[in-house]
N, C-alpha and C positions, 0 to 999 in steps of 0.2 A: 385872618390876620396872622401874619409869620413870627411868632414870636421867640426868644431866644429858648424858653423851653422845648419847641417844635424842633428847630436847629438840631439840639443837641439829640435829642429822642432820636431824629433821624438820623446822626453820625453815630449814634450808638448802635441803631439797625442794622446800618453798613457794617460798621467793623462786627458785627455779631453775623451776618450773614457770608460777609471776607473768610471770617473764621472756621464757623459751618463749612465755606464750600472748599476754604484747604484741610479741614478734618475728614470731610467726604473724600479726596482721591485717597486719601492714606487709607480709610478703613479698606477703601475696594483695591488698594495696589500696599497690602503690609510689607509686601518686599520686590525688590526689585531686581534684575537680573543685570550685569554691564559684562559683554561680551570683551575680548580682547582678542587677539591674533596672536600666532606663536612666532614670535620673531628674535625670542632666544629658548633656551631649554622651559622645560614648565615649572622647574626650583627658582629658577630667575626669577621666571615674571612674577609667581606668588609674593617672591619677597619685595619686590620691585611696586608690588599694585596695594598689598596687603594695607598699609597706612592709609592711604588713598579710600580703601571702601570705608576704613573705621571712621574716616571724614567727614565723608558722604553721609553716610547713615547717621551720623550724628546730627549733622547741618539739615538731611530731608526728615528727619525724625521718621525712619523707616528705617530694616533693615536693608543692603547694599549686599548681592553675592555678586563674587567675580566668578565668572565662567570662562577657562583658556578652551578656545574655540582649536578642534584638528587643523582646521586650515580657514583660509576663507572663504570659503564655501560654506561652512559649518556657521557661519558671522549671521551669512546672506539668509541661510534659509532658518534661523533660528529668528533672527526678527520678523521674516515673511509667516513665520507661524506665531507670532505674538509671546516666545518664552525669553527673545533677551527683549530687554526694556529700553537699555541704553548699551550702544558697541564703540568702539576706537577701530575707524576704519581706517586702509590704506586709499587713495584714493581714486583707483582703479576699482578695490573691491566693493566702493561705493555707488561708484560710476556703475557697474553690474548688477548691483542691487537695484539702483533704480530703474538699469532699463527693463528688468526682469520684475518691474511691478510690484516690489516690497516699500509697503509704506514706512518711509525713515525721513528724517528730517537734520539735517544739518546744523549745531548751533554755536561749532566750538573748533578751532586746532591750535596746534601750539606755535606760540613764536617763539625763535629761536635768540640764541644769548644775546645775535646781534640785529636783534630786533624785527627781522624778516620773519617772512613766512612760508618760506619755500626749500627745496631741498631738491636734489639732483641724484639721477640711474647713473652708475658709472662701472667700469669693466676692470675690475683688481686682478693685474699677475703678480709673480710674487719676484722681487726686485733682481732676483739674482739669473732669470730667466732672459732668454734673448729677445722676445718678444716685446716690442714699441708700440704697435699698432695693431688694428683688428687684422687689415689685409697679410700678416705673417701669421695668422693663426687659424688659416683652412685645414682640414684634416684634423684638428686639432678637439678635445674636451671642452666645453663648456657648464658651467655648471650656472643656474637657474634657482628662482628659490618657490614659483608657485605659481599656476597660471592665474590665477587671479593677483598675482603682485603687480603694483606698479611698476617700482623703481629696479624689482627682481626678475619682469618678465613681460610685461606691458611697452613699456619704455623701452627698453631694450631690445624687442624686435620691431619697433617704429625707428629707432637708430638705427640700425641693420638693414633694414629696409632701405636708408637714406645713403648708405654706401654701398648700395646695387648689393644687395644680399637679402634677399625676399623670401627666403629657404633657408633657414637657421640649420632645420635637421641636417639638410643635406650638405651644406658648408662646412659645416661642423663633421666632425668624424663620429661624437656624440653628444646630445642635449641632454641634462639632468635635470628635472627638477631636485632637491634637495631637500623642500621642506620648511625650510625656515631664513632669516637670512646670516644666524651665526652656523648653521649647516654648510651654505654656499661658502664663507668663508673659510669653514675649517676643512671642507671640502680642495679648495684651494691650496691650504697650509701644510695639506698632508698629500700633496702631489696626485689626489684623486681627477683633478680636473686644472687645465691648462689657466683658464680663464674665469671670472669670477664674476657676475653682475650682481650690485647689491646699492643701497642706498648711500647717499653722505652728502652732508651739510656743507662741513669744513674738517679740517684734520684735528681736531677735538670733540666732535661731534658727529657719530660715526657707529655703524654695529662695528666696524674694526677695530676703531678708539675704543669702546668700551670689552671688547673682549681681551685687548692687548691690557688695559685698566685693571680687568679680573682674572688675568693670568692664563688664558684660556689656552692660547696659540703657544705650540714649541716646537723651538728645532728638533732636529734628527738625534742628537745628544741631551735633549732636554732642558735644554738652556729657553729661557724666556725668548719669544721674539719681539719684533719690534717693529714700531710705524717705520721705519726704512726697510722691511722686510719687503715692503707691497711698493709697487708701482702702479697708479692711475692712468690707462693708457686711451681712456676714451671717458668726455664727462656729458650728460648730457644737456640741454637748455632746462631751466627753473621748472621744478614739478611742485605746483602749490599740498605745503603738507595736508592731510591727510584729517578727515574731520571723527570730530568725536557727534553721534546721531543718536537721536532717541526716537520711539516707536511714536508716529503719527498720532497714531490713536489715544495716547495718553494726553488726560486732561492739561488743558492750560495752565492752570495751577500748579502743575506738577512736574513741566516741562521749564516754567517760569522757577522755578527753584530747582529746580537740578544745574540750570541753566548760571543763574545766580551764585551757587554751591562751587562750581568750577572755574571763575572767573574771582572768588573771594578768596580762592587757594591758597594761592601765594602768601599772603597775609596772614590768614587763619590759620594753618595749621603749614609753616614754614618747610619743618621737618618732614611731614608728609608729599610733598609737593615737591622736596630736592632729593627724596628717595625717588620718587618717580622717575624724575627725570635727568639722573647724576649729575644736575647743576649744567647741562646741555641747554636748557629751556628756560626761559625768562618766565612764564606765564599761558594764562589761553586767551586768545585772539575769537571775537566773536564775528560768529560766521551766517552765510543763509547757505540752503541748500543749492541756488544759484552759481554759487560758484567752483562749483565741480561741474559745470554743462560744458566745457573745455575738452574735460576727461573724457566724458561719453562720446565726442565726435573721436579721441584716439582710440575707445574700446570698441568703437564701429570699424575703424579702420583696421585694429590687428583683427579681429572677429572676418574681414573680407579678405587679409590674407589667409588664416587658416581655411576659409570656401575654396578660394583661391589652386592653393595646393589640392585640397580635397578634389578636386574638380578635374 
């Protein structure tokens, strides 16, 4: 006979076994690693991430280390060896990671202020330059921020491709990578390179917004510049931003709260949440890893033009 005493014996079970089995990943995972991408200096991002792990680690009752990855590459192969736990990928370098067989899982990106989720490759001169279009710019510098970049390197030679230019190097007088995408920019600013590919939202929400925000860019006399310094002369079709993934392998429990932890953000800990993301971002939008299978047919395709050329 089910009596109300058995009931509760049993819901007591439960939550004491609930319990048990989120005390179990924490003992075997005391801390956890969340990779990042360098996509401004390594002062920035520190200050930029640093509220965000004190968050984290509060909310998973774990500690939270950030690790600024050299490039993306460094993202790919640090979770394929099981030391980052959770990374913020670009969506190329995701798309790489999983053709190359690193267990990661998608659960998170940001929406943006105006509620989307998507963000656009586009090609920065700097305004006072004669150049309108790509086709004035043969012979000319280009500057790149990373071949694993999306919006920096990805995108941009699948645009290129689409106006009969299949051979960046050789079009180009020279191809840079740069490094980063406040590199490619500054790159730009300081007349190292003609042309510029780098990410952007909207004209508030931007690595150019936000460098020209922190004073970064200057004229030749040192005077501040300024968003009419740059002209956009090529933008490309919506590149869905860019997911935040955590290691496969990590228990359910512990994916379910990291999970959780980043979607209470905003709320929870306000300050921490609009340092991240200088009030560019609304929020995180919850994701599967399905939806980067887009990305993989364009990182097959520029991967066949580099054969391509090799060939």
């Amino acid at each position: 006979m089910i009596t109300r005493r058995l009931i509760l014996a049993g819901a007591a079970a439960l939550a004491f076994t609930t319990s048990a089995s989120a005390e179990d990943w924490k003992a075997k995972y005391p801390e956890l690693t969340f990779a990042v991408i360098p996509a401004e200096n390594a002062s920035g991002v520190t200050e930029r991430w640093a509220p965000f792990m004190s968050y984290l680690s509060k909310e998973l009752g774990v500690k939270v280390t950030l690790r600024i990855a050299n490039d993306y590459a460094a993202v790919i192969e640090g979770q394929r060896a099981g030391n980052i736990h959770i990374a913020s990928y670009g969506s190329a370098s995701f798309a790489r990671a999983r053709l190359t067989g690193v267990k990661t899982d998608a659960f998170a990106n940001d929406i943006n202020a105006d509620g989307s989720t998507g963000y656009y490759s586009v090609f920065f001169v700097k305004a006072n330059s004669p150049y309108k279009s790509v086709d004035q710019l043969k012979g000319k510098n280009l500057g790149l921020v990373d071949p694993n970049s999306t919006s920096g390197n990805n995108v941009p030679r699948f645009e290129l491709d689409k106006m009969g230019i299949a051979d960046a190097d050789t079009y180009f007088s020279k191809v840079v990578f740069t490094g980063s995408h406040e590199n490619a920019i500054l790159a730009l600013a300081q007349g190292t390179v003609d042309v510029a590919a780098n990410q952007w939202t909207s004209d508030d929400d931007s690595t150019l917004a936000q460098m020209l925000t922190k004073g970064m860019l200057k004229n030749a006399d040192g005077s501040p510049m300024k968003k009419d310094d740059f002209r956009i002369i090529h933008k490309s079709a919506p590149i869905i931003n860019g997911p935040y993934a955590y290691n496969s392998d990590l228990p359910e429990e512990a994916k379910a709260a990291i999970a959780k932890a980043f979607f209470d953000a905003p709320a929870k800990d306000k300050a921490a949440f609009d340092r991240l993301q200088d009030g560019q971002k609304k929020g995180f939008h919850p994701a599967t890893t399905k939806d980067w299978d887009g990305t993989i047919e364009l990182i097959k395709f520029v991967d066949a033009l580099r054969k391509k050329k090799a060939s």
